[in-house]
C-alpha positions as CSV (number, residue, x, y, z in Angstrom):
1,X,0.0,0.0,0.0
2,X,1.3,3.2,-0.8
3,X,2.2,5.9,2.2
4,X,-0.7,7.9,3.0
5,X,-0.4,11.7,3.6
6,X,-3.1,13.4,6.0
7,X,-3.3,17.0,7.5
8,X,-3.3,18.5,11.0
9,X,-4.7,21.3,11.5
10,X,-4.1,23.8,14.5
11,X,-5.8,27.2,13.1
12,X,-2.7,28.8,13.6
13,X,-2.9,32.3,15.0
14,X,-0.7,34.5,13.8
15,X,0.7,38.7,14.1
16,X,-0.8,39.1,10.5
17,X,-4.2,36.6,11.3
18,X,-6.4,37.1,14.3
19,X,-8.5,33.8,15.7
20,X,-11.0,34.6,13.8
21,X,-9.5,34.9,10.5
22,X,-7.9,32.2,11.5
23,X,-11.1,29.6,11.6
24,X,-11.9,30.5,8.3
25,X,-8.3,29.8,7.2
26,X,-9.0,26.1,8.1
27,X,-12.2,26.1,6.1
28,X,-10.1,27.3,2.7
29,X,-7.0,25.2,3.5
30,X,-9.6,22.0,3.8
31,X,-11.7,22.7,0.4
32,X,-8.2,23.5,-1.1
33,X,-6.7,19.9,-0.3
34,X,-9.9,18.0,-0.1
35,X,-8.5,18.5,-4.2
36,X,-5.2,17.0,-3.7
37,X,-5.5,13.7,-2.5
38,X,-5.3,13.5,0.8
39,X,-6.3,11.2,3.2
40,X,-8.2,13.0,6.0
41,X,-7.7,16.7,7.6
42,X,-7.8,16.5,11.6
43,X,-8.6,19.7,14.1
44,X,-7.2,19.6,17.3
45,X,-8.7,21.3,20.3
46,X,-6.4,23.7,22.7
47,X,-8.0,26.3,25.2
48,X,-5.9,29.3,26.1
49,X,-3.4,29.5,24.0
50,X,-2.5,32.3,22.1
51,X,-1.5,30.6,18.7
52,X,-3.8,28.6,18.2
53,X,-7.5,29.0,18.1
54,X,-9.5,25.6,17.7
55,X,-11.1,25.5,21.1
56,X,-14.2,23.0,19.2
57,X,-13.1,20.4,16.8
58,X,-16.7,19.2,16.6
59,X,-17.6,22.4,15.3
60,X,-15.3,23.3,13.3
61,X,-15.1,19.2,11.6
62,X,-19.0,19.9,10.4
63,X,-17.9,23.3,8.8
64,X,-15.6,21.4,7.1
65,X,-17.0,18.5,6.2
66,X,-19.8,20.4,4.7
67,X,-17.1,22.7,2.7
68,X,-15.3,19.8,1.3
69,X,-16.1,16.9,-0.9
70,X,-14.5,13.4,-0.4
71,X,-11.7,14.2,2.6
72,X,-12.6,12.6,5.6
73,X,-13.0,15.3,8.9
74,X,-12.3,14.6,12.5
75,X,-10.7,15.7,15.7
76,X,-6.6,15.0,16.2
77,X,-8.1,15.7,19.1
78,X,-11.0,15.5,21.3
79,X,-9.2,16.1,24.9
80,X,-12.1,13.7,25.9
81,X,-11.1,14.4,29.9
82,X,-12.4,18.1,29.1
83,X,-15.9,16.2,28.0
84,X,-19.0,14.3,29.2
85,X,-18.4,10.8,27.0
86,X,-22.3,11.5,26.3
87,X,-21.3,14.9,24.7
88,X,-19.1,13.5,22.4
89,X,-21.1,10.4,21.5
90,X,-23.5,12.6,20.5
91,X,-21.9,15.2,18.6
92,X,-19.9,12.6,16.5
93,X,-22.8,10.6,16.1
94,X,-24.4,14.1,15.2
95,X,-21.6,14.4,12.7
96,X,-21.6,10.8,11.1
97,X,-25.7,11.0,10.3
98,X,-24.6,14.5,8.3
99,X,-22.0,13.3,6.7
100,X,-21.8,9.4,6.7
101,X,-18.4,7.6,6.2
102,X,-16.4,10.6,6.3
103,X,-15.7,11.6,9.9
104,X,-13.1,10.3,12.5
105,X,-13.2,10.5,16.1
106,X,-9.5,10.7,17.4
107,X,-9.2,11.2,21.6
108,X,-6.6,12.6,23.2
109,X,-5.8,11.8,26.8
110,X,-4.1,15.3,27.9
111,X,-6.5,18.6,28.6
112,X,-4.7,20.5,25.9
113,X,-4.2,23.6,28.3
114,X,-2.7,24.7,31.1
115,X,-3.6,24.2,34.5
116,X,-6.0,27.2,35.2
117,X,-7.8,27.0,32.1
118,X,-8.5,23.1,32.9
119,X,-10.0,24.1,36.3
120,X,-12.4,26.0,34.4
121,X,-13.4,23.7,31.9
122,X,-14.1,21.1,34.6
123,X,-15.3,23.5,37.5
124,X,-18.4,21.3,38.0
125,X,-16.9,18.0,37.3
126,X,-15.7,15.4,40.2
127,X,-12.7,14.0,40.4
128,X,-10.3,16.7,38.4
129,X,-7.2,15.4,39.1
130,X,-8.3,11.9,39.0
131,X,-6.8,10.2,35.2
132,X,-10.4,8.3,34.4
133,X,-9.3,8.4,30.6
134,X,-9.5,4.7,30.2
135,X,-13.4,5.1,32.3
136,X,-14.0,7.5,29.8
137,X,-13.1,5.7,27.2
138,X,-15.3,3.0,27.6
139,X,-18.1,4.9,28.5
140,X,-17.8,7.1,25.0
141,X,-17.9,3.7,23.3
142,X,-20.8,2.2,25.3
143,X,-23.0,5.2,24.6
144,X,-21.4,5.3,21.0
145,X,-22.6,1.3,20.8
146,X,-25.2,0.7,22.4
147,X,-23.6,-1.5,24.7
148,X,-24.0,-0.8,28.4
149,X,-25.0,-4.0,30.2
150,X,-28.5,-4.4,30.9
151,X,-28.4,-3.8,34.8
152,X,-26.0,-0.2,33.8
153,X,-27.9,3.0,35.2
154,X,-27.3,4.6,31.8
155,X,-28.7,1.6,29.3
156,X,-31.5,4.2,29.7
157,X,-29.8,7.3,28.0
158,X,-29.4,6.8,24.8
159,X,-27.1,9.0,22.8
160,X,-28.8,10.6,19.6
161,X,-29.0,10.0,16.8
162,X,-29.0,6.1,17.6
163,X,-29.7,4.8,13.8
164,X,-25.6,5.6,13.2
165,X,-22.5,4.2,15.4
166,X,-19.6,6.2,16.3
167,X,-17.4,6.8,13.6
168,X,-13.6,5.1,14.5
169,X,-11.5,5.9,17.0
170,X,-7.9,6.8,17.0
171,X,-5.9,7.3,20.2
172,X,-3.7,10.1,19.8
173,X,-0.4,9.5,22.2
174,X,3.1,11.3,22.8
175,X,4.5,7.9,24.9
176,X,4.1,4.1,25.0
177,X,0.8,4.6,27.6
178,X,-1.4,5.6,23.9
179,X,0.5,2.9,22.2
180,X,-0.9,0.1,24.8
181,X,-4.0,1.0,25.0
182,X,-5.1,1.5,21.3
183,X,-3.4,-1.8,20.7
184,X,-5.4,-3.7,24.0
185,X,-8.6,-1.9,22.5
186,X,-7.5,-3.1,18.7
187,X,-8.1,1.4,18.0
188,X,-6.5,3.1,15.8
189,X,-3.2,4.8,16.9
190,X,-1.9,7.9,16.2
191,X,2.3,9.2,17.5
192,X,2.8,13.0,17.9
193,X,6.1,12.7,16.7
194,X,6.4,16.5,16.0
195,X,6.5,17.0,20.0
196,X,7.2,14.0,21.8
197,X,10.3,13.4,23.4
198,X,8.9,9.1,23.8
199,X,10.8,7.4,20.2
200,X,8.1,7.3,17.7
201,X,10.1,3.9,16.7
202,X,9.2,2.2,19.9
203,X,5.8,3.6,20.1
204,X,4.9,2.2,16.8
205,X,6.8,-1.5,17.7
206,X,4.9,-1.5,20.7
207,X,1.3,-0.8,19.1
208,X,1.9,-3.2,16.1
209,X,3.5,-6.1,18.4
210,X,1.0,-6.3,21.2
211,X,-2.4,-5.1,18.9
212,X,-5.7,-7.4,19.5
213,X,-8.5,-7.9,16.5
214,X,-11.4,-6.0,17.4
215,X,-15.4,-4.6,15.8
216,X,-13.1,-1.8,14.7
217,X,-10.2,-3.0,13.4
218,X,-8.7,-6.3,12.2
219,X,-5.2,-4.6,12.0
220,X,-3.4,-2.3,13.4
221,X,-3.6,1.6,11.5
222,X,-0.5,3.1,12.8
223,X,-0.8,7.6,12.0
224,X,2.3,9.9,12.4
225,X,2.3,13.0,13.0
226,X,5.2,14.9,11.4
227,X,5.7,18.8,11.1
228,X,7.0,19.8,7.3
229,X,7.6,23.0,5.9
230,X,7.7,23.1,1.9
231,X,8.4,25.6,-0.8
232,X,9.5,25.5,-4.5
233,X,13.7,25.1,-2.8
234,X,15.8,24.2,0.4
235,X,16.7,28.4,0.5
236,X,12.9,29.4,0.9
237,X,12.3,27.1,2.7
238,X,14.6,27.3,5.2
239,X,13.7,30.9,5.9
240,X,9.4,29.9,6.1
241,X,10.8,27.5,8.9
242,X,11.6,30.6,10.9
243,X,8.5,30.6,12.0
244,X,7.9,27.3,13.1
245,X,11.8,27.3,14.9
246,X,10.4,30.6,17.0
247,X,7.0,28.8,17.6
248,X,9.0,25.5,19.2
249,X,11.1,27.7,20.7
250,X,8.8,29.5,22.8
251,X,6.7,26.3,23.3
252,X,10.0,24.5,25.3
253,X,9.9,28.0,27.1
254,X,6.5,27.5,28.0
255,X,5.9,30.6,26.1
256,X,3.1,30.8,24.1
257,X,2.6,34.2,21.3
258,X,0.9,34.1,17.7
259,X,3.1,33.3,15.3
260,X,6.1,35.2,14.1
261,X,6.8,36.2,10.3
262,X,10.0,34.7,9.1
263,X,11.3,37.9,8.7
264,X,10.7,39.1,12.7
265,X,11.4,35.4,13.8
266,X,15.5,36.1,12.3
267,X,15.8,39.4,13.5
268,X,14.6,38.5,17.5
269,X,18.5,38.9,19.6
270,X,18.7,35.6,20.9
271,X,21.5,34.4,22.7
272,X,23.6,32.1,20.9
273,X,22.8,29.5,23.0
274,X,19.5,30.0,22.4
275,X,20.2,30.0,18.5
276,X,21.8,26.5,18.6
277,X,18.8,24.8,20.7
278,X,16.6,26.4,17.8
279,X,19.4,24.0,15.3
280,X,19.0,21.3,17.6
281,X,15.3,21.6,17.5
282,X,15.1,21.5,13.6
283,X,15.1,17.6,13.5
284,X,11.4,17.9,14.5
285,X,10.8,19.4,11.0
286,X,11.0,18.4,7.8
287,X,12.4,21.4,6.1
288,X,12.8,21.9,2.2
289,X,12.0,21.4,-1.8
290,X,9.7,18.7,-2.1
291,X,12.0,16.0,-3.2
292,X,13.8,17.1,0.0
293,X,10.8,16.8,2.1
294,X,9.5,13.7,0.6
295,X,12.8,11.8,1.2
296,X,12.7,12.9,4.9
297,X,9.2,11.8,5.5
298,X,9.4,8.5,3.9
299,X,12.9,7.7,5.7
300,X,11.0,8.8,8.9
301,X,7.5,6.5,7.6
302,X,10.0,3.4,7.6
303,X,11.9,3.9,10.0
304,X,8.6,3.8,12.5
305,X,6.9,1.3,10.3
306,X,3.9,3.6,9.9
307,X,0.3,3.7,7.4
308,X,-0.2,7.3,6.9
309,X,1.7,10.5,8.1
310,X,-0.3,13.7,9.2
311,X,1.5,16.6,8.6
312,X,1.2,20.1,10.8
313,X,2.5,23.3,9.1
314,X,3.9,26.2,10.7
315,X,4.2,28.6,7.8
316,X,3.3,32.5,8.8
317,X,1.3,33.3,4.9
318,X,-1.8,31.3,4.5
319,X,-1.0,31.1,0.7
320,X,2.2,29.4,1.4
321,X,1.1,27.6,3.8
322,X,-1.6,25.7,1.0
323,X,1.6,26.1,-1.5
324,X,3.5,23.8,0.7
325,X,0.8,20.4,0.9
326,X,-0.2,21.2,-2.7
327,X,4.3,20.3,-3.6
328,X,3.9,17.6,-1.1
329,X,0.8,16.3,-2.8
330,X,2.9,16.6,-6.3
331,X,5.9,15.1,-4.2
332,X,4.0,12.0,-3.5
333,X,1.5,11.8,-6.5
334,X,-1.5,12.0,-4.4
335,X,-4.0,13.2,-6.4
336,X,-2.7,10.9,-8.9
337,X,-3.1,7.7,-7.0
């Protein structure tokens, strides 16, 4: 089977973009690969942060499913310990009736926030610093199923609309914990290798060694997340990458600011220290033409033994940002397969 090529999508905020402008970004940048062949575009969900302004994946998934064509839509992810598992069984059942065979549900276990702004998402909710993602996860697919046990309080609630199951489910992981548990589950699995410091390589060895058979799967689907940045050569786009150097930068900082042009990015007086961490850093991106590009993301694909890659992109313009997946489509001969 050939590699698979997917995007992430973070609404990126920017000096030049407000959040608002931002949201409607996603919505052109879908309809414009929805053309290219790719597999599926994901919208993650992060609260509070100044660069990034998907807060409601479920929302924003039907405003793009219903602006695109053949892509299929989902979350990369639903921080489902932010969420009542009857919530999100019914807003992706919601979704699936709308737009059947096209939407994905992927979960993330981590709030996506910092630690005030996860207080007040779960103000009224017991048990905040309790980890009942595994609870939750079972709950989601009992009232996603239909199958709580006959003497369960909730057989009673039913999640609506019941004529459609949930669409599949992806756990989205930065460590071996994700790993395990998609594979005990037989889920689909999906490595953040753009920002984990776990090895993607064991990650992915662990998911495909110890996966079990289930209603969902009969093999293991193994996703990637990469970050890339391409342009028409290695010069341009080594100076786009600016950007995305600045954004990681700040993010190992714990710094969080819309994103920089290329242009500000080089010209901020950093010490040189800091300058050779941003080097150091690079590896998380694959940076160039697209033959450049391509070769790096394929090495990477084998290396961790994966199906698909979903690629994030940190590029300040909007237009450049949709000129760099339509090369990587070319690269790859998408929309020709």
């Amino acid at each position: 089977m050939p590699l698979a090529l997917s995007v992430l999508d973070l609404s990126p905020v920017t000096t030049a973009t407000p959040p608002s402008q931002a949201l409607r970004n996603s919505i052109d940048l879908a309809a414009h690969v929805d053309t290219l062949g790719f597999t599926r575009y994901w919208l993650a969900e992060h609260h509070n942060l100044a660069n990034v302004s998907t807060t409601s994946p479920a929302i924003m998934i039907g405003q793009v499913a219903r602006a695109t064509k053949t892509i299929r839509v989902g979350s990369g992810g639903v921080m489902l310990p932010n969420h009542a598992p009857l919530t999100v069984a019914e807003n992706f059942r919601t979704l699936e009736a709308l737009f059947p065979g096209r939407i994905d549900l992927g979960l993330g276990r981590a709030p996506g926030t910092d630690q005030l702004a996860m207080a007040a998402l779960r103000r009224r909710m017991e048990g905040v610093e309790a980890d009942d993602f595994v609870e939750r996860l079972h709950e989601l697919i009992a009232f996603g199923t239909n199958a709580f046990p006959d003497n369960h309080p909730f057989r009673r609630v039913t999640a609506m609309p019941n004529d459609v199951m949930l669409p599949p489910i992806t756990i989205l992981g930065s460590s071996n914990y994700g790993a395990h548990l998609a594979a005990a589950m037989g889920l689909g699995y999906s490595f953040a290798h753009h920002f984990a410091s776990y090895p993607a390589e064991a990650a992915m060895r662990d998911y495909r060694e110890k996966f079990k058979p289930s209603v969902w799967l009969d093999k293991p689907h193994a996703i990637l997340g990469v970050s890339a940045v391409c342009a028409p050569t290695d010069e341009e786009a080594d100076f786009l990458a600016a950007t995305a150097d600045l954004a990681w930068f700040r993010i190992m900082r714990g710094e969080r600011a819309p994103l920089a042009s290329p242009e500000n990015a080089l010209a901020l007086d950093l010490h040189e220290a800091d300058r050779e961490q941003i080097r150091r850093n690079r590896s998380r991106h694959a940076v160039g033409s697209p033959e450049n590009v391509k070769a790096q993301l394929e090495k990477l694909a084998a290396e961790c033994q994966v199906d698909e890659l979903i690629v994030t992109s940190n590029i300040f313009d909007h237009e450049l940002r949709k000129r760099s997946y339509a090369l990587l489509s070319e690269a790859f001969g998408l929309a020709a397969s």
